[in-house]
matplotlib code that plots the C-alpha trace (Angstrom):
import matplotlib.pyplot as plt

x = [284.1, 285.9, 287.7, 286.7, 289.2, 293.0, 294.6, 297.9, 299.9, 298.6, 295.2, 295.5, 297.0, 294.0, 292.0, 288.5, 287.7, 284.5, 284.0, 286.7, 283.6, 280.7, 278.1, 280.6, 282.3, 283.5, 286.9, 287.5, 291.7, 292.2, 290.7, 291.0, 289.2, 286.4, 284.0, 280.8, 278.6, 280.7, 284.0, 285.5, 287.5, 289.7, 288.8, 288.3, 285.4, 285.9, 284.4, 285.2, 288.3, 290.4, 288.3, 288.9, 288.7, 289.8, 286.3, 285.6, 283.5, 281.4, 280.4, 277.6, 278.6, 276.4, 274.8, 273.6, 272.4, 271.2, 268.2, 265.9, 265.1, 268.9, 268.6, 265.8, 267.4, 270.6, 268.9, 266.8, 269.4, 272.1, 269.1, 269.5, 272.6, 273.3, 271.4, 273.7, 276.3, 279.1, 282.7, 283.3, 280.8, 282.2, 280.0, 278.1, 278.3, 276.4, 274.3, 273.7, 274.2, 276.4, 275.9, 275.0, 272.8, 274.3, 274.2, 276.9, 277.7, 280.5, 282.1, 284.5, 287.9, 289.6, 293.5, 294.2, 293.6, 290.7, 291.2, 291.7, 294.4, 295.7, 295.2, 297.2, 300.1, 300.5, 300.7, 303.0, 305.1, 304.9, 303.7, 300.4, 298.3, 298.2, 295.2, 295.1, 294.7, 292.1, 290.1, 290.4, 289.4, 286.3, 285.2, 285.3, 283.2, 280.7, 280.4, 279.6, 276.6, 275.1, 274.7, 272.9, 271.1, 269.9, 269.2, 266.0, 264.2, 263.0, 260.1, 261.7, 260.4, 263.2, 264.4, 267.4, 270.4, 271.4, 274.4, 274.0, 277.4, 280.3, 283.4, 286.8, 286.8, 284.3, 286.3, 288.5, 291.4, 292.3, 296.3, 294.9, 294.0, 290.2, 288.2, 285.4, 282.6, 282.0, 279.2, 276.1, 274.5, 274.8, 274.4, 270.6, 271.0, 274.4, 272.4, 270.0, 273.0, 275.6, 274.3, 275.6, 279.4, 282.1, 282.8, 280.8, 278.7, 281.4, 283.0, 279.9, 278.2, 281.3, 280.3, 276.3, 274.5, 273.3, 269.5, 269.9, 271.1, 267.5, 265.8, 265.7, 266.0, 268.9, 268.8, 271.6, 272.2, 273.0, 275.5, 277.1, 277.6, 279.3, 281.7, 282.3, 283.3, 285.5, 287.2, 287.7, 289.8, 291.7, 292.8, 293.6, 294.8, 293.3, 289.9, 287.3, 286.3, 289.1, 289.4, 286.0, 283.3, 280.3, 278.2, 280.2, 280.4, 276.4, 276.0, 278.8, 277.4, 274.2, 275.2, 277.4, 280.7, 283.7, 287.0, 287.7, 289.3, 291.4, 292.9, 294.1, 296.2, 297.0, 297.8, 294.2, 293.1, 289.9, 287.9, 288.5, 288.2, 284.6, 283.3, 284.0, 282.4, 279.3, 279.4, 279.3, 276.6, 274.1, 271.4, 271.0, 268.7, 272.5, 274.5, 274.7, 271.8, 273.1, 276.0, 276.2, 276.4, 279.4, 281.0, 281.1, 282.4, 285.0, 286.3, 286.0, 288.4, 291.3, 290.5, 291.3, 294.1, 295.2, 296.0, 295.2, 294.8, 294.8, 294.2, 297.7, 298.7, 296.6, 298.1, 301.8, 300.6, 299.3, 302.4, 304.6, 302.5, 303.4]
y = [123.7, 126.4, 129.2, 132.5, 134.9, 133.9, 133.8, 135.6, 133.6, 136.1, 135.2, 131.5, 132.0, 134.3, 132.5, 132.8, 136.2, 134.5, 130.9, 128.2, 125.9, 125.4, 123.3, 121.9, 120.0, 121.4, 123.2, 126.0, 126.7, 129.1, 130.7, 128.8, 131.3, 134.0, 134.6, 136.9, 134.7, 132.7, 132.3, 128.9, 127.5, 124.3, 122.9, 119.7, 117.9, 116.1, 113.3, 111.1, 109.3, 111.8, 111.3, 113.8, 114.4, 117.1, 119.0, 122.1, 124.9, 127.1, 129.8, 132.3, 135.9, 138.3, 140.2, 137.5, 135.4, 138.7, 137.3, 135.7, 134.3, 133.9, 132.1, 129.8, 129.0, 127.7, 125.6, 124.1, 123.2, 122.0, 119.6, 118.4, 118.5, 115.9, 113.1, 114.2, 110.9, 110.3, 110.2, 113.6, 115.8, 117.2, 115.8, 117.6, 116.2, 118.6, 121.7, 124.0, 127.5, 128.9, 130.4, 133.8, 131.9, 131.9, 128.9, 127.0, 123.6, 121.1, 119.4, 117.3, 118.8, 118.8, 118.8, 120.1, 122.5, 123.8, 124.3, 127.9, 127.5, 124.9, 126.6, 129.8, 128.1, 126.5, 129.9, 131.5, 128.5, 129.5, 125.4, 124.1, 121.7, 118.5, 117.8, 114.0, 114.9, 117.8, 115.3, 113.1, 115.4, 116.2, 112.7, 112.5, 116.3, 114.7, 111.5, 114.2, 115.9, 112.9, 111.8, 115.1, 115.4, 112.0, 111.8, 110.7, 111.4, 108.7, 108.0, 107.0, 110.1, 112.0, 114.7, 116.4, 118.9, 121.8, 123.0, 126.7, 127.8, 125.8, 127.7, 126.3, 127.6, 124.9, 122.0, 121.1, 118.1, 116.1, 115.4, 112.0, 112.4, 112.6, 115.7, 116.6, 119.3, 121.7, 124.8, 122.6, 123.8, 127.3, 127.4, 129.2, 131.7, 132.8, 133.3, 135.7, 137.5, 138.5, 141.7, 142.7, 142.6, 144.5, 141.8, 139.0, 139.2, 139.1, 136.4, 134.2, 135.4, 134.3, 130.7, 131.3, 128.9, 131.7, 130.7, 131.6, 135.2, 135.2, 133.8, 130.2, 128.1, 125.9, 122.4, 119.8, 121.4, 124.5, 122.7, 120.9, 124.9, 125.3, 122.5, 123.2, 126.8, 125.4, 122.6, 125.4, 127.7, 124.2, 123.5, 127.3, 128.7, 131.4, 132.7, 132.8, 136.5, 138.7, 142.1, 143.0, 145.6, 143.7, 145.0, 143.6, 140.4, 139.8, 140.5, 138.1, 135.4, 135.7, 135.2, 132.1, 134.2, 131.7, 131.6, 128.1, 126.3, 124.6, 128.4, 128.2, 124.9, 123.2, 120.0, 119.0, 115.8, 116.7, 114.2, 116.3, 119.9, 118.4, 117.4, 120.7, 122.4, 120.1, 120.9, 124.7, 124.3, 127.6, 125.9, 123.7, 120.5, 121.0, 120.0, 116.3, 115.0, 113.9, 113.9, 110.7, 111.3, 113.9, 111.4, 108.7, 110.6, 112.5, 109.0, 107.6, 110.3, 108.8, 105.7, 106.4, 108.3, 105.5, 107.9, 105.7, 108.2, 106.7, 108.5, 108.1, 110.0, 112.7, 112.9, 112.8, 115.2, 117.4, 116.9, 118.6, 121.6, 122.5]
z = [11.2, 9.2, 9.6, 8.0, 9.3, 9.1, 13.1, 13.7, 16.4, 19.2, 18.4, 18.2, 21.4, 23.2, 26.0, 26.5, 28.4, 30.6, 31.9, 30.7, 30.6, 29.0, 30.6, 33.0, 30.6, 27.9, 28.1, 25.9, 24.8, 22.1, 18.9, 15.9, 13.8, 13.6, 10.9, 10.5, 13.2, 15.5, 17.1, 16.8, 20.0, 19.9, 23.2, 25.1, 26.1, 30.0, 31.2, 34.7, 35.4, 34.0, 30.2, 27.8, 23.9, 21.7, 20.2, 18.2, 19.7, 18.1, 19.9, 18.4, 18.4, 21.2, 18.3, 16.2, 19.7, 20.6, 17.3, 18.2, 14.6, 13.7, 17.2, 16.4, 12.8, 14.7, 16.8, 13.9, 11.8, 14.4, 15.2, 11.3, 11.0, 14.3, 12.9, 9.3, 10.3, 7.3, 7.2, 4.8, 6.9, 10.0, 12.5, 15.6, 18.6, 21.2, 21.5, 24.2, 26.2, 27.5, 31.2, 28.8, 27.4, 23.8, 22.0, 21.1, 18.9, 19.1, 16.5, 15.6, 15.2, 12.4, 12.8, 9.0, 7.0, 5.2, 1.0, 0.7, 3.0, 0.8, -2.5, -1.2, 0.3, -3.2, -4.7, -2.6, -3.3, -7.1, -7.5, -9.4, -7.6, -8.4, -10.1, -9.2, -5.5, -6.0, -8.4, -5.3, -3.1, -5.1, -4.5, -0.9, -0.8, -3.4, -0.9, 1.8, -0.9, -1.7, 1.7, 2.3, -0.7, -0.1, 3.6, 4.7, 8.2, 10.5, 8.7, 5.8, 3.8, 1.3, 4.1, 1.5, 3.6, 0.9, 1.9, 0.8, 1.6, -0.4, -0.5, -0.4, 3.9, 4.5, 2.7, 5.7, 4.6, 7.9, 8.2, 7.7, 4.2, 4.6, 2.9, 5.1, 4.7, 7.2, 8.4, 7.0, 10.4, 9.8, 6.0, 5.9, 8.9, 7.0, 4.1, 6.3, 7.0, 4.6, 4.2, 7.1, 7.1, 4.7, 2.1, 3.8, 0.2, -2.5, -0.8, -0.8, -3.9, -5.9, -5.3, -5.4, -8.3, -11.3, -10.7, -7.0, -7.6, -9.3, -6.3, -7.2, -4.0, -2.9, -4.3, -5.3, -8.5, -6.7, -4.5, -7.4, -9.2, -6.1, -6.0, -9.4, -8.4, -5.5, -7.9, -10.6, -7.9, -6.3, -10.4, -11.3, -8.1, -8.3, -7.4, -10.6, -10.1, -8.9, -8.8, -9.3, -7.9, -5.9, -8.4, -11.5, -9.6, -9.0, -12.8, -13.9, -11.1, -12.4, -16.2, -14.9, -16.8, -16.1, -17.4, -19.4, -17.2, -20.0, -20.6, -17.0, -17.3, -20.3, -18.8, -17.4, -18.8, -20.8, -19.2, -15.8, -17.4, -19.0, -15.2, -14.2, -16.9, -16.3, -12.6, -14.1, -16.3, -16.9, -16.2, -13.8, -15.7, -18.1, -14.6, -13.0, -11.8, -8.2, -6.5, -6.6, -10.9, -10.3, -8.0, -10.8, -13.5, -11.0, -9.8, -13.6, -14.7, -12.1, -13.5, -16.9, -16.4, -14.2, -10.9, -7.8, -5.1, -1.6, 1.3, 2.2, -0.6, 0.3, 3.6, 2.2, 0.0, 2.6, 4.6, 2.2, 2.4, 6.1]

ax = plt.figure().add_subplot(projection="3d")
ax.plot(x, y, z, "-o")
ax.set_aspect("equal")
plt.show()
């Protein structure tokens, strides 16, 4: 899961206004965060004997269950996304309704935080990120693409997730050193959606793929555009397209305008700045041709700057930031 809206201490703390339940078993505790369709509760899932295991909540908002359509998409791909089993994908672990009858999904939860988070408490610090660990990180969120670019369905037939929605909110990194991506399951009915909140489209059109702003459809190559965009913020610090009108920004997005990334930190090795800039390409037969291709060059970069990056050191790393 991920977090849209930042939580002031009064709203981590708010309790749920209806039932503490959900289907009789699931115990909802506090907000962890709000975005455009959903509230997301920490909670606890019960069981008998006194069983009980700490669970994200995702709770559809009354006007988007109030859709029938948005409703139905929901439900279609939180169906996908359960059977969508890796260890850098935030897994599902239920569906249902609520006594309402609004849908709701649980996840895994994922004590952390999610990359945005990460890249602004490095600038308020005034401190550059260390490009060993984001490199690192790019590696476990390629891990996560490749296993749903590559999925196949029970028949054995090519059956490909397309994330749709990469931003740095949806890369969550567990205290335990593990990237993970989140929101697969709601990735095409947010799509159907942006329109309709106050800066709900320049947030997500900065990290749209050039040929989708021309109507292209989502594919791998339009989730790797997207890591690149998310890899190129982790390195800078910054976001690619500040300070610029929505309509400025669509143009810009659709011409694939991005800063060198070698202009933003001179001490990139240039076999890292060149993955990027691959991962960025115009046109997407220029980019990688899986995920699995990124992965190898990302992970080959490590290796010949000799940086072994355990998960350990991801944690430690992590650790310092709190």
């Amino acid at each position: 899961m991920s977090v849209d809206d930042p939580l002031d201490d009064d709203d981590r703390n708010t309790v749920p206004d209806g039932p503490a339940r959900l289907a009789g078993k699931y115990e909802l505790v506090s907000v962890l965060g709000r975005g455009g369709m959903a509230t997301v509760w920490r909670g606890f899932l019960h069981g008998e004997q006194g069983f009980r295991r700490s669970v994200a909540i995702k709770q559809l908002l009354p006007g988007v269950a109030a859709s029938q359509e948005l409703s139905s998409m929901f439900v279609e791909e939180a169906r996908v996304v359960s059977v969508l089993e890796h260890p850098n994908v935030v897994q599902v672990f239920d569906f249902g309704r609520d006594d309402e009858g609004q849908h709701f999904i649980v996840m895994e939860l994922v004590e952390g935080l999610d990359l945005g988070t990460w890249i602004v408490r490095h600038v308020r610090r005034g401190k550059k990120t260390a490009w060993p660990i984001v490199a690192a990180i790019g590696v476990d969120i390629l891990r996560g693409l490749g296993a749903a670019h590559e999925r196949r369905n029970d028949a054995g037939a090519s059956s490909p997730i397309f994330h749709r929605d990469l931003t740095p909110s949806n890369v969550l990194l567990s205290r335990y050193g593990i990237a993970k991506l989140g929101d697969f399951g709601l990735a095409r009915a947010a799509d159907r959606i942006t329109v309709t909140g106050p800066g709900v489209v320049k947030g997500k059109l900065a990290y749209v793929a050039p040929e989708m702003v021309s109507g292209a459809r989502a594919s791998a190559a339009s989730d790797l555009y997207s890591l690149g965009i998310v890899l190129w913020e982790a390195l800078a610090s910054r976001r690619v397209h500040d300070d610029v009108s929505e309509v400025e920004l669509f143009v810009r997005v659709g011409r694939g305008d991005v800063p060198p990334l070698a202009k933003e930190r001179d001490d990139l090795p240039r076999g890292l700045v060149a993955v990027v800039e691959r991962l960025l390409a115009l046109r997407p037969d220029d980019r990688y041709v899986s995920a699995s291709e990124a992965r190898t060059a990302l992970a080959n970069v490590l290796r010949l700057e000799r940086e072994h990056v355990t998960q350990d050191d991801i944690a430690a790393y992590l650790a310092e930031l709190r």
